[in-house]
C-alpha positions in Angstrom: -70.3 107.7 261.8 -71.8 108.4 265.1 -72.4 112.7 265.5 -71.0 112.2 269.0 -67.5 110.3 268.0 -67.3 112.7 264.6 -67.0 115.4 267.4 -64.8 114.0 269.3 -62.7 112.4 266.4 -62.1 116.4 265.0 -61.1 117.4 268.2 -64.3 120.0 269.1 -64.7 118.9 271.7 -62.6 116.9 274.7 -64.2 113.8 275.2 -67.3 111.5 274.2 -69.0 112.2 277.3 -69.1 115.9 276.2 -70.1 115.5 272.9 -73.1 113.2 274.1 -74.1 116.4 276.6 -74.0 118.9 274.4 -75.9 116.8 271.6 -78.3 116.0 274.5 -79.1 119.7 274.7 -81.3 119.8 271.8 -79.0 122.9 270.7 -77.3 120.5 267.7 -78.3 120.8 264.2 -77.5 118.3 261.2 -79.2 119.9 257.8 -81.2 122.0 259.6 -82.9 119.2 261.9 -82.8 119.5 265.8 -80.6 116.3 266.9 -81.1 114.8 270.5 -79.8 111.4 269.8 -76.5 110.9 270.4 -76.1 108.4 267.9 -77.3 110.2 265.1 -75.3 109.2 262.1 -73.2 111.6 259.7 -72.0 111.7 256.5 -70.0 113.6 253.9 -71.8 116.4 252.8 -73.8 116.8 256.2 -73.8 120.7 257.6 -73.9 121.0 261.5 -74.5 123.7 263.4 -73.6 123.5 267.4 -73.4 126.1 269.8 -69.3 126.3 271.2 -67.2 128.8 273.0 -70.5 131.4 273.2 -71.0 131.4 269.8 -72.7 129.1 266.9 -70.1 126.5 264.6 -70.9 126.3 261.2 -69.4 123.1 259.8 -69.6 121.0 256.6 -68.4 117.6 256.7 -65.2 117.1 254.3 -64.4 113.0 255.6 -65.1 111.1 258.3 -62.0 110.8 260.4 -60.3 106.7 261.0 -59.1 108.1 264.5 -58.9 111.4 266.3 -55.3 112.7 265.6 -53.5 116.1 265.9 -55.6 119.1 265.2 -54.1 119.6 262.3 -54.9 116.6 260.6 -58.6 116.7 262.6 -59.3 120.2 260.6 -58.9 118.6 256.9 -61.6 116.8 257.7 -64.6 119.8 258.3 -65.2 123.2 256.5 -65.9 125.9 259.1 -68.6 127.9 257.3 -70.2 131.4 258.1 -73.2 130.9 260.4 -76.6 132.5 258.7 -77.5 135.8 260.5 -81.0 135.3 260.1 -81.3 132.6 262.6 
């Protein structure tokens, strides 16, 4: 699945548009690799790492989402894990 519609689909963000800018930024990590393509693809098991809300998310793909649905059913799909201080 395309990085900028698993965004979308798990409801970080509010449109396509602003997943494609923010990936644009250089700021998004998959893995630990700078992403600038907005079609970058992503798969179960994939980490990203994306700055939001003045602060860096942390998230570990669970499933890749058929639609984007209520946020409930969006956050079954992502583990939210603890960034690493380090960086």
């Amino acid at each position: 699945m395309r990085l900028d519609l698993y965004l979308h689909r798990i409801r970080l963000v509010k449109s396509r548009t602003s997943a494609q800018s923010l990936i644009e930024t250089g700021y998004v990590r998959v893995d630990g690799k700078r992403i600038e393509k907005t079609s970058e693809q992503v798969d179960v098991g994939n980490v990203i790492a994306l700055p939001l809300q003045e602060r860096v998310r942390v998230l570990k793909v669970i499933e890749l989402p058929a639609r984007r649905g209520p946020a409930a059913e969006a956050r079954r799909h992502y583990e939210e894990l603890e960034p690493d201080p380090g960086n």
